[in-house]
C-alpha positions as CSV (number, residue, x, y, z in Angstrom):
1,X,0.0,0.0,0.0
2,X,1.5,3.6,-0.8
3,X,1.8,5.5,2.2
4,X,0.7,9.2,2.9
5,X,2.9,11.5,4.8
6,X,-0.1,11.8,7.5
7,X,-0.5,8.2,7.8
8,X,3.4,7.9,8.2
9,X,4.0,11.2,11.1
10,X,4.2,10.2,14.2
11,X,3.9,13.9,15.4
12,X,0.3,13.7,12.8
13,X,-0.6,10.4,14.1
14,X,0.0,11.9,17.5
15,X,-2.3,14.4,17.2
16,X,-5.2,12.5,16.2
17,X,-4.5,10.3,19.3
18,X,-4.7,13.1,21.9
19,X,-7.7,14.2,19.7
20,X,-9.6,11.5,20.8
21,X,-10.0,12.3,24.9
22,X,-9.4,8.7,26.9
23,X,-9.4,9.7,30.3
24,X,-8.3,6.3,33.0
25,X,-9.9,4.1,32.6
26,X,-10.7,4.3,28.6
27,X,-12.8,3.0,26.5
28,X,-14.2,4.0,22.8
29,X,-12.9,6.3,20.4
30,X,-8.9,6.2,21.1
31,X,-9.0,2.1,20.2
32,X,-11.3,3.2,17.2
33,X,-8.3,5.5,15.6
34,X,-5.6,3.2,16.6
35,X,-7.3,0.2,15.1
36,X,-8.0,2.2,12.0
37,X,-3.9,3.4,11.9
38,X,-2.9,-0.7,12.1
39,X,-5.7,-2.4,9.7
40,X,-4.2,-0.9,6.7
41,X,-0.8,-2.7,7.5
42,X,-1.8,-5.8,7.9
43,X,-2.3,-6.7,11.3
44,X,-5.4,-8.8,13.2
45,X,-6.9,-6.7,15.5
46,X,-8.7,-8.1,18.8
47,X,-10.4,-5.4,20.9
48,X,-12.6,-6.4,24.0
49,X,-13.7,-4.5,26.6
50,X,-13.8,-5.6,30.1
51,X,-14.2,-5.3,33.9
52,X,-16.8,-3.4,35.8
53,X,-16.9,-0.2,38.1
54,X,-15.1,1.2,39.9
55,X,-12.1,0.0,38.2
56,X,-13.9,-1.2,34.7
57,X,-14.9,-1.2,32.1
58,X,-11.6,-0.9,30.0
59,X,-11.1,-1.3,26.7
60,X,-7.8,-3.1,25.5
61,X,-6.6,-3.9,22.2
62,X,-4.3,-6.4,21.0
63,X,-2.7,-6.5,17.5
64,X,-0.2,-8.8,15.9
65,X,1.1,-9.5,12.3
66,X,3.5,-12.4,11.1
67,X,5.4,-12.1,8.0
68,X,7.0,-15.2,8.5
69,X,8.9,-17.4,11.0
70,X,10.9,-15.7,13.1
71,X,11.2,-14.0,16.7
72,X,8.4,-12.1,18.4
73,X,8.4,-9.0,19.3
74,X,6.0,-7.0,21.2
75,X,5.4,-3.0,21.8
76,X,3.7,-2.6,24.8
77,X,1.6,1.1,26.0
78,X,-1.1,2.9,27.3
79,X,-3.7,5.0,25.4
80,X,-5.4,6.1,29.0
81,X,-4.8,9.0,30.5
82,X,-4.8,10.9,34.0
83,X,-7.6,13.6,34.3
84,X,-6.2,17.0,32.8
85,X,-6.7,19.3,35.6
86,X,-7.6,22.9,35.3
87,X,-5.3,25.7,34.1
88,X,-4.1,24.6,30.7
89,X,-3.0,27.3,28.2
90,X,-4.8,25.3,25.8
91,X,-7.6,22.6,25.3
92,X,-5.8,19.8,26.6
93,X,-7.9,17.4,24.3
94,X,-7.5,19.6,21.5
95,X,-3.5,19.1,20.1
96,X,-2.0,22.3,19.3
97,X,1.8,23.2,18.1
98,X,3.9,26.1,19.7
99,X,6.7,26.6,18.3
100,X,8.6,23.0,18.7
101,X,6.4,21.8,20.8
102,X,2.8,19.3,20.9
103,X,1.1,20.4,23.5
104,X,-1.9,17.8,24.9
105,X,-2.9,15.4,27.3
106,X,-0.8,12.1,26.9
107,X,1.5,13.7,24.6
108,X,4.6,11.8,26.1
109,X,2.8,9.8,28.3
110,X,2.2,8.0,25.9
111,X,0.1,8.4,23.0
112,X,3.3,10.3,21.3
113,X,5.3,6.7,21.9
114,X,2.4,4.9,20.5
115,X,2.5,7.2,18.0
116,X,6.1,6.6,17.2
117,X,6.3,3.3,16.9
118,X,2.7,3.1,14.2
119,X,5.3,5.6,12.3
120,X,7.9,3.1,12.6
121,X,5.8,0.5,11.1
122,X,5.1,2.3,7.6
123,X,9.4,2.2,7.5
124,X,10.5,-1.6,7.8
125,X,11.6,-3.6,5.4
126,X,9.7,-5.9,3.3
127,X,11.3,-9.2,4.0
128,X,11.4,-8.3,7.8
129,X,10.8,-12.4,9.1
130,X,8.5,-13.0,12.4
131,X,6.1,-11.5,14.5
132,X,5.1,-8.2,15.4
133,X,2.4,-7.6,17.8
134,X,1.5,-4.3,19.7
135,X,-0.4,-5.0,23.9
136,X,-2.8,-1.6,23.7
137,X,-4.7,-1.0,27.1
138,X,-6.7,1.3,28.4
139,X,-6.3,0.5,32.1
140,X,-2.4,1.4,33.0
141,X,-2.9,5.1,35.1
142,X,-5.3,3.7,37.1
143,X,-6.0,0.4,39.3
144,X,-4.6,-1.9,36.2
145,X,-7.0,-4.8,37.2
146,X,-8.3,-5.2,33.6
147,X,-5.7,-3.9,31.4
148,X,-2.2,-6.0,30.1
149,X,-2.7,-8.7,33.1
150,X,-6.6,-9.3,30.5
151,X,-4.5,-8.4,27.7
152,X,-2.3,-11.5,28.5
153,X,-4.9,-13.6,28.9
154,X,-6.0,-12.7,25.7
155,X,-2.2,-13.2,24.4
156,X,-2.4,-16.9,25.4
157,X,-5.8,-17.9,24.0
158,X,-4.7,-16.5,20.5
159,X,-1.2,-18.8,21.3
160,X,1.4,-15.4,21.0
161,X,3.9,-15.1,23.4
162,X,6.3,-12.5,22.7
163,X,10.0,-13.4,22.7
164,X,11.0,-10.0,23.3
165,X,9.1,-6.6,24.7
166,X,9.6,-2.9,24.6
167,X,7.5,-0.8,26.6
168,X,7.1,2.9,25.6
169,X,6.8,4.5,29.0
170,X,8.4,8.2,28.9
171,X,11.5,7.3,30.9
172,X,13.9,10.2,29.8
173,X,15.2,12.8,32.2
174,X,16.9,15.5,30.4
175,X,17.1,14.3,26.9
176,X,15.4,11.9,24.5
177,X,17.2,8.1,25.4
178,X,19.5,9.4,28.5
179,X,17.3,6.3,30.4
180,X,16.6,2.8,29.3
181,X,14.4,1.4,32.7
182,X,16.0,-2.7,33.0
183,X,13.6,-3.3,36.0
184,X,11.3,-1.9,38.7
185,X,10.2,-2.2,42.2
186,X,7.5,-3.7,43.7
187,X,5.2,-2.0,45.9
188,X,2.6,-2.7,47.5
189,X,-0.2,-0.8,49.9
190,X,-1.2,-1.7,53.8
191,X,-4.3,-0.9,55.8
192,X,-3.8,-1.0,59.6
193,X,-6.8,-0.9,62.0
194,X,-6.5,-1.5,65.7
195,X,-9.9,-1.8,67.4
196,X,-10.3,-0.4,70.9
197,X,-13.4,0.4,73.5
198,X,-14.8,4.2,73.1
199,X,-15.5,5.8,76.4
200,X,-15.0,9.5,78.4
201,X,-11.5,10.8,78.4
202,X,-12.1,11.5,82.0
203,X,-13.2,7.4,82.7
204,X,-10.0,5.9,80.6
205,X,-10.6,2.9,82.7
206,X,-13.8,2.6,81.2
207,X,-12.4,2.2,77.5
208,X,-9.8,1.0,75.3
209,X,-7.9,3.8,73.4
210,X,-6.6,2.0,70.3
211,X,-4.5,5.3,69.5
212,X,-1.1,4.2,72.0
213,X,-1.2,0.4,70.6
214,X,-1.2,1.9,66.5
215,X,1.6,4.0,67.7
216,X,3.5,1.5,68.6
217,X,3.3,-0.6,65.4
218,X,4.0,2.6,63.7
219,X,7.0,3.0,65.3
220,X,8.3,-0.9,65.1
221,X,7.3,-0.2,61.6
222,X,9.6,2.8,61.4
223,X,12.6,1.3,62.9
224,X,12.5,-1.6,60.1
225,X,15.8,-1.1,57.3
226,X,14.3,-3.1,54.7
227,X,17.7,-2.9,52.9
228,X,20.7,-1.2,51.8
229,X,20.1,-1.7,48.2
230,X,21.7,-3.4,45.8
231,X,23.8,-3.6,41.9
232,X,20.6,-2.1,40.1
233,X,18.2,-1.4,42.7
234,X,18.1,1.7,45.3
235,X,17.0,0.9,48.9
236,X,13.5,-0.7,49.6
237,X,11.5,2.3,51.5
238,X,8.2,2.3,53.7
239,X,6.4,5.4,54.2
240,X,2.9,6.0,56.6
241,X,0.7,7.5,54.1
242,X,-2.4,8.3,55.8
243,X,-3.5,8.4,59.6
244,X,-7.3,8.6,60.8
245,X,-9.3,8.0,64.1
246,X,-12.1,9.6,62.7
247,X,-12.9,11.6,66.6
248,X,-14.1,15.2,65.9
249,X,-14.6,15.6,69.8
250,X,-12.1,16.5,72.3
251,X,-13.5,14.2,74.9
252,X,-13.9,11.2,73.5
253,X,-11.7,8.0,73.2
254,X,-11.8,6.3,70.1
255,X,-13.4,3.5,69.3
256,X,-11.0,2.4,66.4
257,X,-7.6,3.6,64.3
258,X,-5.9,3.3,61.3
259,X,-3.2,4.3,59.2
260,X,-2.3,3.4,56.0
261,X,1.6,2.4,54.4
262,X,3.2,2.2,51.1
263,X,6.2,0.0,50.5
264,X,8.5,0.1,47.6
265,X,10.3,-2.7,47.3
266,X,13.3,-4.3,45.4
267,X,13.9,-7.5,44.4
268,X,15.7,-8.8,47.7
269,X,11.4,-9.1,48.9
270,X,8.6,-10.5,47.9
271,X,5.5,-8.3,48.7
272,X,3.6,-11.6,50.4
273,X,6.5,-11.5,52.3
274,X,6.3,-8.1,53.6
275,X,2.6,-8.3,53.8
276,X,3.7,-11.1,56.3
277,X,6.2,-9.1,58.1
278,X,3.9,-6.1,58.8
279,X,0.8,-8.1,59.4
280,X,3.0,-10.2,62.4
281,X,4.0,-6.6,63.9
282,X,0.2,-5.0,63.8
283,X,-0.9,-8.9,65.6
284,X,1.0,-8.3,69.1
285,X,-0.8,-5.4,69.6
286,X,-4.1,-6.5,68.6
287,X,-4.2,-4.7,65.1
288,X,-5.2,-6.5,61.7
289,X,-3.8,-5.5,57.8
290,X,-5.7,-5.7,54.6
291,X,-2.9,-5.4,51.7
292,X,-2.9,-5.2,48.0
293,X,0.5,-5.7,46.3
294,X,0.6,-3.7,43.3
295,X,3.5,-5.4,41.8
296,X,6.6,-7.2,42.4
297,X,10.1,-6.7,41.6
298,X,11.6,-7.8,38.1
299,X,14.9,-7.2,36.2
300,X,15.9,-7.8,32.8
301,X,19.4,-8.3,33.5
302,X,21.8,-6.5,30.8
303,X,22.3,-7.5,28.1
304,X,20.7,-8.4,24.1
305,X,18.1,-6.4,24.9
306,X,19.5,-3.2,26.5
307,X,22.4,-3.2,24.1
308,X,20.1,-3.7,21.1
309,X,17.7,-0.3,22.4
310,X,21.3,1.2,23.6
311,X,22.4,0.7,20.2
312,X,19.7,2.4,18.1
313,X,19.6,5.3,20.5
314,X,23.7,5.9,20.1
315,X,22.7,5.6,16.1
316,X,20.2,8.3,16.1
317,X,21.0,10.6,19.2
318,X,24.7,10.2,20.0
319,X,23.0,10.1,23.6
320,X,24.5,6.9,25.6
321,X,22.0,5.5,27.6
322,X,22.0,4.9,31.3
323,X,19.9,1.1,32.4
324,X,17.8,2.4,35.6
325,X,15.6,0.8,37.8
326,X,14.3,3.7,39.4
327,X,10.3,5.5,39.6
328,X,7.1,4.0,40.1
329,X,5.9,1.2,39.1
330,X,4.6,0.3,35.0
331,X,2.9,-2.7,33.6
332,X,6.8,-4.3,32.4
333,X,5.9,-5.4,36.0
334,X,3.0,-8.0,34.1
335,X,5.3,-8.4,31.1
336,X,8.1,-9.8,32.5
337,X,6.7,-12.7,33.5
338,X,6.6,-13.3,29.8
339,X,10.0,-12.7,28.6
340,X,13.1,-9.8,28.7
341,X,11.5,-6.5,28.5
342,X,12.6,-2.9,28.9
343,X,11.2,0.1,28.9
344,X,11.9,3.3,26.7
345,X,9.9,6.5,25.6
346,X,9.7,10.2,25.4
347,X,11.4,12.9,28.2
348,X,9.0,12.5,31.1
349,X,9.3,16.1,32.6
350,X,5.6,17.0,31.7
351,X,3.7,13.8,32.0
352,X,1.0,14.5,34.4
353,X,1.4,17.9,34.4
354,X,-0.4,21.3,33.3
355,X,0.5,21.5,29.5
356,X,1.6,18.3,28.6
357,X,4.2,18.6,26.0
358,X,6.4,17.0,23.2
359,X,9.3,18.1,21.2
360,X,8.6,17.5,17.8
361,X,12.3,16.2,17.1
362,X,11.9,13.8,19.6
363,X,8.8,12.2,17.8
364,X,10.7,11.9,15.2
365,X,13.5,10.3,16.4
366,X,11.8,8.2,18.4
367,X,10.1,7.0,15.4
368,X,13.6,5.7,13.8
369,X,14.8,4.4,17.0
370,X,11.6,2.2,17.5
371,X,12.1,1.0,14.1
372,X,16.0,0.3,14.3
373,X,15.1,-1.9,17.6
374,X,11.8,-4.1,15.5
375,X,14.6,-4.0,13.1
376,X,17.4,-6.0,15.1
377,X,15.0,-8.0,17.3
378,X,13.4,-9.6,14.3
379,X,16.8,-10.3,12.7
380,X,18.2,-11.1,15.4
């Protein structure tokens, strides 16, 4: 098929992605102009929505073509969206270029990387062996209970399993492919409640003021050193995020507390052990934990993969990439249990924020660095 130059810019195809509002978690439109962008080169498209509130429904969308035998490899994103906020210069759902600059909601976070790598497709050769597939979800900014872990579910009823992954998070700092993420903590979240008696401050005999008994699990809590961190990873940290009794009155003892901690974790834990760990303090003083891990731990050690996206950002950037395992968590978390998989995108410095932005340049180079690495992992 001949190409147009819209149907072949990532900063064009960019546009109409941001055009296409998808606030977490998404559904609708967005998977409507993404399918259209990857029928026309040949690929099978399987969208399904599903999940329900408050964390559903999500659409996801999953896309693969085979040319012939050969590796697999996957690109792996998000086409959802945090909520805009007020105080944009501009419409945040409507794109619009300053100078050298996109300016929208998910414009490197990450509808530009989707974008990229759709531009990348239109530029690969013809005899290019294997499988390329693209794991689309609408459910990564938010709770990410129906997103890539359905979209691998999906994966394995069609029989694809991806030999290597690339995941087009925004993990620049200063300048398009200084960071190449290998890895990520795990983290996970803990509820603490410690039951006691309400009564009259003045009668304390008469009650059971749970307040002393959650400060001393807080404090056991705070003394912990998880560890000293390690070749790749920084230190494991645990932070109180959140303390309530829920007592508007001066004279009254509680009848229950809580509080509320976040662990971040590397990969000398396990968040069931940790869960484990905390739930064992909060017991000797009468207190019970509900947790939710979020994610464990993975690394892609160094190595074919890293040096092959290395490699294609030294070609077109001169830039020399750092491997980092630092930040929040991303769904590589899921991915990994599938095979290698790193993660590389656009400069994060205004994802989330007011104003969103892209360099231009960078979607453009992006594009040919997406395509040198489908390049070398399906000739590899």
């Amino acid at each position: 098929m001949t190409k147009t130059s819209t149907e072949a810019d990532p900063i064009s195809i960019t546009e109409r992605l941001i055009a296409a509002p998808s606030i977490t978690p998404a559904t609708g439109e967005v998977f409507a102009v993404l399918e259209a962008m990857l029928k026309p080169l040949g690929f099978t498209i399987d969208r399904f929505v599903t999940g329900e509130a408050p964390d559903g429904p999500v659409e996801n969308l999953l896309a693969w073509r085979t040319t012939g035998p050969g590796p697999h490899f996957a690109f792996a994103g998000h086409l959802d969206v945090v909520p805009p906020g007020n105080g944009w210069a501009s419409d945040p759902f409507v794109p619009e270029r300053r100078g050298e600059l996109l300016y929208g909601r998910g414009a490197v976070d990450m509808k530009g990387a989707i974008a990229a790598y759709v531009a990348a497709l239109h530029d690969l050769p013809e005899d290019l062996p294997g499988t390329i597939s693209l794991i689309i979800t609408g459910d990564e900014e938010g709770a990410a209970v129906y997103g890539t872990l359905a979209l691998m579910d999906r994966m394995a009823a069609h029989g694809l399993r991806p030999d290597l992954c690339l995941v087009g998070e925004p993990t620049s700092s200063q300048r398009l492919g200084d960071v190449v993420k290998i890895g990520r903590r795990g983290s996970v979240n803990m509820w603490i409640n410690v039951g006691g008696v309400q009564g009259h401050v003045a009668y304390p005999h008469l009650a059971d003021n749970p307040i002393p008994r959650l400060i001393r699990i807080l404090s056991a809590i705070d003394a912990i050193v998880l560890d000293e961190g390690n070749d790749w990873f920084q230190a494991s940290n645990i932070e109180v995020t959140n303390l309530d009794v829920g007592n508007p009155t001066t004279n009254v003892i509680p009848a229950a507390a809580q509080a509320r901690i976040s662990i971040r974790f590397n990969n000398e834990h396990s968040g069931a052990e940790l869960v484990e760990r905390i739930t064992a303090i909060a017991a000797a003083e009468g207190g019970t934990v509900e947790a939710r891990i979020s994610g464990e731990p993975f690394l892609t050690q160094p190595g074919a993969l890293s040096d092959l996206v290395a490699g294609a950002i030294r070609e077109v950037t001169k830039v020399e990439a750092e491997l980092s395992t630092t930040g929040g968590t991303s769904d590589a978390r899921f991915l990994s249990r599938l095979c290698p998989v790193v993660e590389f995108g656009l400069n994060n410095a205004t994802m989330h924020k007011l104003d969103e932005a892209v360099a231009l340049a960078d979607l453009r180079d992006l594009t040919q660095i997406y395509r040198l690495v489908t390049v070398g992992a399906l000739r590899a």
